[in-house]
C-alpha positions as CSV (number, residue, x, y, z in Angstrom):
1,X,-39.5,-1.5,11.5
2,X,-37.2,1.2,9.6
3,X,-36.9,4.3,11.5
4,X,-37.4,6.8,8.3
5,X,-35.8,9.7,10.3
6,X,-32.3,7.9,10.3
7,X,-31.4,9.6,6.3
8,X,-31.4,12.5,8.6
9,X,-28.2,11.2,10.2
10,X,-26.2,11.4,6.4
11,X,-23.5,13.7,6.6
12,X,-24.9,16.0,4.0
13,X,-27.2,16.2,1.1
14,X,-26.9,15.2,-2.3
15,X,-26.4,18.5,-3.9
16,X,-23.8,19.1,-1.1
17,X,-22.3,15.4,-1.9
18,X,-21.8,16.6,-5.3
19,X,-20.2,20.1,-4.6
20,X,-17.5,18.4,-1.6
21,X,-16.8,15.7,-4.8
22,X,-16.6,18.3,-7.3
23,X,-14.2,20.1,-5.0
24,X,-12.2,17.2,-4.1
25,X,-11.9,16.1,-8.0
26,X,-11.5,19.4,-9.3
27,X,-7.9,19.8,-6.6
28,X,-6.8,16.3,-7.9
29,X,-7.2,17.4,-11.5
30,X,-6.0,20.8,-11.6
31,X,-4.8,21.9,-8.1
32,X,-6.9,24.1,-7.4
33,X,-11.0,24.9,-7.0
34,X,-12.6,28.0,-7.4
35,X,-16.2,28.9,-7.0
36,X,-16.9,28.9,-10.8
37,X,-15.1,25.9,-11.5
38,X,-17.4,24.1,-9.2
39,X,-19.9,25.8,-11.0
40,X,-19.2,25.0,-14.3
41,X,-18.4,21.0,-13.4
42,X,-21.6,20.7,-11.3
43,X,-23.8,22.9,-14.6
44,X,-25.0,25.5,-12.4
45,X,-25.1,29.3,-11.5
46,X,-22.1,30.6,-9.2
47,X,-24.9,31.8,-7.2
48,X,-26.2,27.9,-6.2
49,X,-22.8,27.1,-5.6
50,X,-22.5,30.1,-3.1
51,X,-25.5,29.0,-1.1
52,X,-24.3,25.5,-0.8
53,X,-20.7,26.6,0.3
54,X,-22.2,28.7,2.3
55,X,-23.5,26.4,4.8
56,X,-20.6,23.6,4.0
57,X,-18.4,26.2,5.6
58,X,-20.5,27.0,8.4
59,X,-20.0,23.1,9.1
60,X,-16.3,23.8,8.4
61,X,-16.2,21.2,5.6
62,X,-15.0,23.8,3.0
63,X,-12.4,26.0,3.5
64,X,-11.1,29.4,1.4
65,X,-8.2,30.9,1.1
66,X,-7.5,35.0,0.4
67,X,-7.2,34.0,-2.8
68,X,-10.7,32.7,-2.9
69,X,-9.9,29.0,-3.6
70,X,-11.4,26.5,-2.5
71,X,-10.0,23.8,-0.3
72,X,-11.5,20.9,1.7
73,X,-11.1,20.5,5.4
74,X,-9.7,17.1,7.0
75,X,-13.7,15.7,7.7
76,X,-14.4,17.7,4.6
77,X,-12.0,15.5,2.9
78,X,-12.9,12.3,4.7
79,X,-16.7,12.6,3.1
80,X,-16.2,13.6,-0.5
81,X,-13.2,10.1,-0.1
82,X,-16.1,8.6,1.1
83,X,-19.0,9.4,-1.1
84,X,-16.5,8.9,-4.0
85,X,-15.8,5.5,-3.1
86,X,-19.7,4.5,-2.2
87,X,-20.4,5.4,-5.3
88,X,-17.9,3.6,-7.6
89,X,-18.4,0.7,-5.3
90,X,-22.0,0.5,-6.5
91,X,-21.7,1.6,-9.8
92,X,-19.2,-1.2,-10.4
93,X,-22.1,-3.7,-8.6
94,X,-24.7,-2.7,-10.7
95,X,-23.2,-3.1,-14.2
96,X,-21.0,-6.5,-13.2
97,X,-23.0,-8.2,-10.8
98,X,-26.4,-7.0,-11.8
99,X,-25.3,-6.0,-15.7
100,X,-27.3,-2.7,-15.7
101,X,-26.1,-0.6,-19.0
102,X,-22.8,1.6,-17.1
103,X,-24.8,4.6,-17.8
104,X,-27.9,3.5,-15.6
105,X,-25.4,2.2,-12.9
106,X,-23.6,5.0,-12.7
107,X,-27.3,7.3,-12.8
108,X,-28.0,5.2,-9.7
109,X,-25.0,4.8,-7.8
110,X,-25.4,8.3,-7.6
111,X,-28.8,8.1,-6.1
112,X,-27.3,6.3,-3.6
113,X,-24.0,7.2,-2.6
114,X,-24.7,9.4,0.0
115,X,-27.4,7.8,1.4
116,X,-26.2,3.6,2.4
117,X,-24.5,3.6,5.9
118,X,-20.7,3.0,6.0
119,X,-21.6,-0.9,7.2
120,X,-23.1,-1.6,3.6
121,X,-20.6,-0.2,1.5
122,X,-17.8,-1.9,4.3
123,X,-20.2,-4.7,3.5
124,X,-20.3,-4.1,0.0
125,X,-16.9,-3.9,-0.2
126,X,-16.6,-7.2,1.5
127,X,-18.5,-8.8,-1.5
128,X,-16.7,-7.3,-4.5
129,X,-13.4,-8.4,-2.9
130,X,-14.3,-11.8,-2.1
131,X,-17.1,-13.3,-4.7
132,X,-16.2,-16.9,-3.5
133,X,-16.8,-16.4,-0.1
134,X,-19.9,-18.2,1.0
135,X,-22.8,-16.0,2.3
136,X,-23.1,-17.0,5.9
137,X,-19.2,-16.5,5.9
138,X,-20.0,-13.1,4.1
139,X,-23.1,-12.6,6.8
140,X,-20.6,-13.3,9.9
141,X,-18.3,-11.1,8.2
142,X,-20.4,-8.4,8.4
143,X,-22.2,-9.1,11.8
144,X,-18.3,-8.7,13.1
145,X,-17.9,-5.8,11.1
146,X,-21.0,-4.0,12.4
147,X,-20.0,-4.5,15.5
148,X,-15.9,-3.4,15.1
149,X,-17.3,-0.1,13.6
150,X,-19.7,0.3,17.0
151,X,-17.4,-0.2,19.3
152,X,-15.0,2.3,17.4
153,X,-12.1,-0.8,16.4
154,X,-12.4,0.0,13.3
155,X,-11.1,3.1,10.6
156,X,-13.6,5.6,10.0
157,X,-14.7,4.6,6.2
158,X,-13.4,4.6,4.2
159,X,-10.4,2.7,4.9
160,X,-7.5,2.4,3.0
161,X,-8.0,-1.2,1.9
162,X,-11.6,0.0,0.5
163,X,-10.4,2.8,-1.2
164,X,-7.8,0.6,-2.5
165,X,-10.6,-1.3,-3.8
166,X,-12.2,1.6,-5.2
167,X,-9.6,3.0,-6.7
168,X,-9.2,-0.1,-8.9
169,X,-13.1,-0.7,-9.8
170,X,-12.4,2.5,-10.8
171,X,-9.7,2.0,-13.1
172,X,-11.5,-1.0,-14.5
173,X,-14.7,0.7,-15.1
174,X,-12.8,3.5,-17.1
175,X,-10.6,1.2,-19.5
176,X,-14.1,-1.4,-20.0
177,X,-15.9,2.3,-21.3
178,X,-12.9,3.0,-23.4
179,X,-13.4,-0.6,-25.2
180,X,-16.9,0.4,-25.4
181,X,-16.0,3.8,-26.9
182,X,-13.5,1.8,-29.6
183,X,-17.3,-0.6,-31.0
């Protein structure tokens, strides 16, 4: 039987998934992340971005300078890498392996990506890398994985091979919408 109180073991919400991505995306971009910059990228009032900070710093998963910029701590960091990656993992599921429209995967990915554990997207992972392999292999391979993560032998998620990953479902998701774009 599913316990339904383990979602209250995810690291944080969905609105707070998308202000620690926001964050994170907004320092790769332009370097730096201020309160209405999450604002505007997120299509909200300052004031809802305040209240969500708010508490993320309490947690001490967002960090601000004198300046008032915004910054991410390490386990601040570690999530939005995280959430990032669930998400472009399913997205690029969903529209190759199940061919939902991008638009709809994406719309659901996000639904998602803050909810699966770290074992499915690890497992997740698993299958986008290695389509071949057959599924009791795949099934092992996840058994043994489930178990490396208990027992603390393995990276906290995401690791650098599945970020890897990401980054290049990524990239391959952005240049198949660009052809799209081009019809």
């Amino acid at each position: 039987m599913i316990d339904w109180r383990e979602f209250d073991h995810n690291p944080v919400s969905h609105s707070a998934a998308h202000h620690l991505t926001s964050i994170q995306q907004l320092l790769e971009e332009q370097g730096y992340a201020r309160v209405s910059d999450v604002a505007r990228k997120l299509g909200i009032t300052r004031g809802s971005v305040s209240v969500t900070l708010k508490g993320l710093r309490q947690r001490g998963l967002v960090v601000e300078d004198d300046h008032k910029h915004l910054g991410l701590s390490e386990e601040g960091l570690r999530i939005a890498r995280g959430i990032h990656t669930k998400r472009i993992l399913f997205q690029s599921f969903l529209s190759e392996h199940l061919g939902l429209p991008s638009n709809l995967a994406e719309q659901d990915a996000c639904k998602v990506e803050h909810l699966v554990s770290d074992v499915t997207a690890e497992a997740l992972a698993l299958f986008l890398e290695s389509r071949s392999v057959e599924s009791k292999e795949r099934e092992a391979q996840v058994h043994s994985l489930e178990g490396r993560i208990k027992d603390g032998s393995v990276d906290i998620f995401p690791s650098d091979r599945v970020q890897t990953l990401s980054s290049e479902l990524e990239k391959n998701s952005s240049s198949t919408h660009e052809d799209n774009d081009d019809e």
